[in-house]
MARSEKE-269302 format. One record per residue: residue number from 0; z, x, y of N, C-alpha, C, O in turn. Coordinates in Angstrom, 2 decimals. Layout:
REM MARSEKE-269302
{r NUM,{Z,X,Y},{Z,X,Y},{Z,X,Y},{Z,X,Y}};
...
***
This chain:
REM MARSEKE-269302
{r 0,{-10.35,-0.53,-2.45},{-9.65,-1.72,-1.99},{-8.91,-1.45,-0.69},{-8.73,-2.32,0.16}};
{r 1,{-8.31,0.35,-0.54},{-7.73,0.25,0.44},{-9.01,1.08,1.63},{-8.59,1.87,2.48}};
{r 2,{-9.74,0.92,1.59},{-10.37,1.12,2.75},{-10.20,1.30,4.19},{-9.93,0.34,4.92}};
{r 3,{-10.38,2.84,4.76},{-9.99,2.59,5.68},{-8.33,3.58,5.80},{-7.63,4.01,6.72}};
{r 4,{-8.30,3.58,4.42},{-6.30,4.26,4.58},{-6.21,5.62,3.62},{-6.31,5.77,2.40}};
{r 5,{-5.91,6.78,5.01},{-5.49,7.69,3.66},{-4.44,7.57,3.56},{-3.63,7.30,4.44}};
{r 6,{-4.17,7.89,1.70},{-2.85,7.32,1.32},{-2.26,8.88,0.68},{-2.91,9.92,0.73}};
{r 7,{-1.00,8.77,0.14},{-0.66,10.23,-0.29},{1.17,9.45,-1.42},{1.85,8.42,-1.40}};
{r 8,{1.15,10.58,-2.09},{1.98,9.55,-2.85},{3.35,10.08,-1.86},{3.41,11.22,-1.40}};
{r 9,{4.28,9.18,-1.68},{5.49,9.42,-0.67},{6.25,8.85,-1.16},{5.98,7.89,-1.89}};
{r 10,{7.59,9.31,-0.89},{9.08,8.82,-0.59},{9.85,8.07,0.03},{10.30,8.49,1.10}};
{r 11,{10.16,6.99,-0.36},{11.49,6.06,0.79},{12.84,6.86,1.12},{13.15,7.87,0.50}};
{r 12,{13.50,6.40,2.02},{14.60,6.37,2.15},{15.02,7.26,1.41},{15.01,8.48,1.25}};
{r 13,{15.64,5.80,0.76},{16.52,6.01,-0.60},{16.34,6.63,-1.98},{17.10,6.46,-2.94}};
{r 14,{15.17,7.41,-1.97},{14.78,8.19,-2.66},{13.88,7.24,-3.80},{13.60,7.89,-4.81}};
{r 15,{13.39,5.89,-3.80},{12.16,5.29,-4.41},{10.90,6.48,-3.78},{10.77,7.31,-2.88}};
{r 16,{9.95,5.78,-5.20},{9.30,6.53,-4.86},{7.64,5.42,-4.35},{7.61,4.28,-4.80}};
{r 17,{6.79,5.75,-3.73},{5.57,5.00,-3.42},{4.02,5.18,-2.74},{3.36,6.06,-3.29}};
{r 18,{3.67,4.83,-2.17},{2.30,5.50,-1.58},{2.57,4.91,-0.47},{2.85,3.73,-0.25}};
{r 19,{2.40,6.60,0.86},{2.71,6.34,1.88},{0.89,6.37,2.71},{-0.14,7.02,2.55}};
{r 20,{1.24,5.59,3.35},{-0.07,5.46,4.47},{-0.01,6.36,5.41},{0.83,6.33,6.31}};
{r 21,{-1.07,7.39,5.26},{-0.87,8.85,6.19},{-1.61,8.44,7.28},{-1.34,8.80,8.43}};
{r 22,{-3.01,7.33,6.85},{-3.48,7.54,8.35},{-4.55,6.06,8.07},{-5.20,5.80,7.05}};
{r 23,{-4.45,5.23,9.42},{-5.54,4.25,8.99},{-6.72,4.30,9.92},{-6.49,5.02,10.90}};
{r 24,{-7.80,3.81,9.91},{-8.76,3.99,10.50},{-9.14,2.60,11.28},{-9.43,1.52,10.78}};
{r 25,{-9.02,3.04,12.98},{-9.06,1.49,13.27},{-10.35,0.28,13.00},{-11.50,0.73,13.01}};
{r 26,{-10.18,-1.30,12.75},{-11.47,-1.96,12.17},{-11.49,-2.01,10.80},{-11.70,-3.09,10.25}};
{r 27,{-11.26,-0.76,10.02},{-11.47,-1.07,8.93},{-10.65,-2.21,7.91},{-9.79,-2.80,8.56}};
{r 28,{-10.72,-2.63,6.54},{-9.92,-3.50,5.83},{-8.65,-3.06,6.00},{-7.85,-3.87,6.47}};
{r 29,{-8.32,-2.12,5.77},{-7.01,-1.47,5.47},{-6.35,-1.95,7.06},{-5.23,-2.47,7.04}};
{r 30,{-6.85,-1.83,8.05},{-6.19,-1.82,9.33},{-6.66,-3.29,9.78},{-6.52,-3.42,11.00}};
{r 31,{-7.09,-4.24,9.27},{-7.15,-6.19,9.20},{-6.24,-6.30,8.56},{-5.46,-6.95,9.25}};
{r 32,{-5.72,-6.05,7.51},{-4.94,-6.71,6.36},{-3.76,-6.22,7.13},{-2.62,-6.67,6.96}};
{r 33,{-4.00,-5.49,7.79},{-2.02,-4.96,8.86},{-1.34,-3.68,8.58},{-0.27,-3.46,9.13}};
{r 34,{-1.82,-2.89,7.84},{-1.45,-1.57,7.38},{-1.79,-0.51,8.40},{-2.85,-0.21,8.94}};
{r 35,{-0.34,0.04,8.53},{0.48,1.06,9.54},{0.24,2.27,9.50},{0.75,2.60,8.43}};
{r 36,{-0.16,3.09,9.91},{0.51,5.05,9.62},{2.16,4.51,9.62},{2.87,3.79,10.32}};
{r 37,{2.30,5.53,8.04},{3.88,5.44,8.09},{4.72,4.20,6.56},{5.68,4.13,5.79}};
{r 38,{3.42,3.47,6.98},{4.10,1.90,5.70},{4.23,2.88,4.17},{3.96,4.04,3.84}};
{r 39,{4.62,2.06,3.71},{4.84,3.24,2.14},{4.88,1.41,1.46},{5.47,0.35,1.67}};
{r 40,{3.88,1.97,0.64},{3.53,0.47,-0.80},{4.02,0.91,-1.65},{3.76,2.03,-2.08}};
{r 41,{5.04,-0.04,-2.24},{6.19,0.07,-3.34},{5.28,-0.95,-4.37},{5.35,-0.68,-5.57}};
{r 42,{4.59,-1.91,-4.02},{3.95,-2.94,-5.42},{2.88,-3.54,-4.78},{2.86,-3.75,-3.56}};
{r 43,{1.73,-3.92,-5.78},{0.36,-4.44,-5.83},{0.14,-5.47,-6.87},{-0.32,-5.22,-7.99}};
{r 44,{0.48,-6.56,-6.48},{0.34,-8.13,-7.02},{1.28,-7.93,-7.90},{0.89,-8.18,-9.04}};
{r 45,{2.22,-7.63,-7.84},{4.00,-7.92,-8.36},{4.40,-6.76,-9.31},{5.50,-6.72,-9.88}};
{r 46,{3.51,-5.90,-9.44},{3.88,-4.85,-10.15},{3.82,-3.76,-9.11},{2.92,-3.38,-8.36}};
{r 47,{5.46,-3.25,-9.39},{5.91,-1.81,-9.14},{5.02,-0.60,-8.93},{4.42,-0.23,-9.93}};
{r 48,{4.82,0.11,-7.80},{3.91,1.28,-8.11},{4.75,2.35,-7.35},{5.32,2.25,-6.26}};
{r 49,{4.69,3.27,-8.11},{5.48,4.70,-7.49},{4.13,6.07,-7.12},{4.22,7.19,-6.63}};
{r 50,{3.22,5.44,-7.53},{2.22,6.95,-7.10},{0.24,6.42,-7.04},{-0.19,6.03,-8.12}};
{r 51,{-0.18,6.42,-6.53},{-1.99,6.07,-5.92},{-1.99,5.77,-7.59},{-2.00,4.58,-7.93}};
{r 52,{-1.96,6.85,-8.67},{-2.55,6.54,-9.61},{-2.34,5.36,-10.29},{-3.22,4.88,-11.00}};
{r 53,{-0.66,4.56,-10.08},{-0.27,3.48,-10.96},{-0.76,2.43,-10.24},{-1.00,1.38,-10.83}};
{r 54,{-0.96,2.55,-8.97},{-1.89,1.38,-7.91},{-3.08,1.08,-8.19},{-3.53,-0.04,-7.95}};
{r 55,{-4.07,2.46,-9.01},{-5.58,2.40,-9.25},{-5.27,2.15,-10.00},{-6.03,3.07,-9.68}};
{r 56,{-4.66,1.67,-11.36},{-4.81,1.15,-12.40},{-4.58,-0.50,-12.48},{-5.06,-1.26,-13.32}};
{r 57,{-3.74,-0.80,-11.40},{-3.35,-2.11,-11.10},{-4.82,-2.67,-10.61},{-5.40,-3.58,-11.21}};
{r 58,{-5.25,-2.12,-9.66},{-6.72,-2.20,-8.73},{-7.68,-2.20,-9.63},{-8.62,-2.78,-9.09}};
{r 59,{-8.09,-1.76,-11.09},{-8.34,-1.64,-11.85},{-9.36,-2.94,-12.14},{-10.57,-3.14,-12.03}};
{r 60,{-7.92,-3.86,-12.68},{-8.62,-5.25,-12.73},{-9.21,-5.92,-11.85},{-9.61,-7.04,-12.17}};
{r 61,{-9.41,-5.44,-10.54},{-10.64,-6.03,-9.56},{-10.00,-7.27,-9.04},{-10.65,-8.31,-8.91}};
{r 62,{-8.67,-7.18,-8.72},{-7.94,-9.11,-8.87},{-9.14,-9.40,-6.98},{-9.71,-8.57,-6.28}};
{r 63,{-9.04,-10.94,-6.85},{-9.92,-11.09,-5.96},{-8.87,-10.87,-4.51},{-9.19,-10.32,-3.45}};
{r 64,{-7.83,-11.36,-4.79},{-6.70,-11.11,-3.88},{-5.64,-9.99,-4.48},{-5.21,-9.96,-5.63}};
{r 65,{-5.40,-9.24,-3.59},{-4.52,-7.98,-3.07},{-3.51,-8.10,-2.43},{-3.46,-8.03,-1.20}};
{r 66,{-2.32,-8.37,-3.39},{-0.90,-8.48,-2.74},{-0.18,-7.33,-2.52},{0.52,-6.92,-3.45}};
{r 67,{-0.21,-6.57,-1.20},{0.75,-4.88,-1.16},{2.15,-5.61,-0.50},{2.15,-6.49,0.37}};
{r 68,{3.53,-4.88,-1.28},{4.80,-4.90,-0.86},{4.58,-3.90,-0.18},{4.11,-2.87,-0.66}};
{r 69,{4.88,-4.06,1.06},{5.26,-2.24,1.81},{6.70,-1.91,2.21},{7.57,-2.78,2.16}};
{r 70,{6.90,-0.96,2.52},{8.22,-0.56,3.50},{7.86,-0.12,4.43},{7.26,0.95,4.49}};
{r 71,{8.24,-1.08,5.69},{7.91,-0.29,7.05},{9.05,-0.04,7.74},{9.43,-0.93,8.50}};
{r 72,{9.75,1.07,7.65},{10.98,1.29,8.54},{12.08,0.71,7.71},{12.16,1.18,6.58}};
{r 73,{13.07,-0.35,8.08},{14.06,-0.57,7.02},{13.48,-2.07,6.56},{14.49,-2.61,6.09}};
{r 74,{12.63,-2.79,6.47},{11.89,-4.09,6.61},{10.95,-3.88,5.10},{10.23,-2.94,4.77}};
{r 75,{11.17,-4.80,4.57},{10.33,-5.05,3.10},{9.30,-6.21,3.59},{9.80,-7.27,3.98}};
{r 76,{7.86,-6.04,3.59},{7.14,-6.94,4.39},{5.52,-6.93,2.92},{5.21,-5.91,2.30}};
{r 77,{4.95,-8.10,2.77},{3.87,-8.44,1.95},{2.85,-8.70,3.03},{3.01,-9.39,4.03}};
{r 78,{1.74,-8.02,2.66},{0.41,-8.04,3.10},{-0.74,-8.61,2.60},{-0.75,-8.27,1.41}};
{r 79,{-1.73,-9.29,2.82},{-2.62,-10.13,1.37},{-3.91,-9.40,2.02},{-4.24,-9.36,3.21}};
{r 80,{-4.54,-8.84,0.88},{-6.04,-8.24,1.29},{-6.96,-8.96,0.48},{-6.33,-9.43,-0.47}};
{r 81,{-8.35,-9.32,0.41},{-9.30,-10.16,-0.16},{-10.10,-8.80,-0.64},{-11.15,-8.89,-1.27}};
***
């Protein structure tokens, strides 16, 4: 789903925990839908995720739309992927 993004499980701030975007690849989905080197995804269609694995389980159900919460810098921002 995230195509395009290596991801790695990372740290906010404030010590939350989430999946940080290490690197995106330009063109691909991951880098249309607006995803940064650097963004860190805290939730995937309203549920909480602290590590890739609780995201692939969310991703799981195949939803047709892909809602990522990210943190980019001090800014809480939603992204919609198809």
């Amino acid at each position: 789903a995230l195509e395009g993004a290596t991801l790695s499980d990372g740290q906010l701030k404030d010590g939350g925990k989430g999946i940080k975007i290490d690197e995106v690849v330009k063109g691909s989905p991951a880098a249309q839908a607006g995803l940064q080197k650097d963004d860190v995804i805290i939730g995937v269609n309203r549920d909480r995720v602290n590590s890739i694995a609780e995201m692939r389980k969310v991703l799981a159900a195949k939803p047709a739309i892909i809602a990522l919460q990210i943190v980019r810098g001090n800014e809480s921002i939603y992204l919609l992927m198809r």
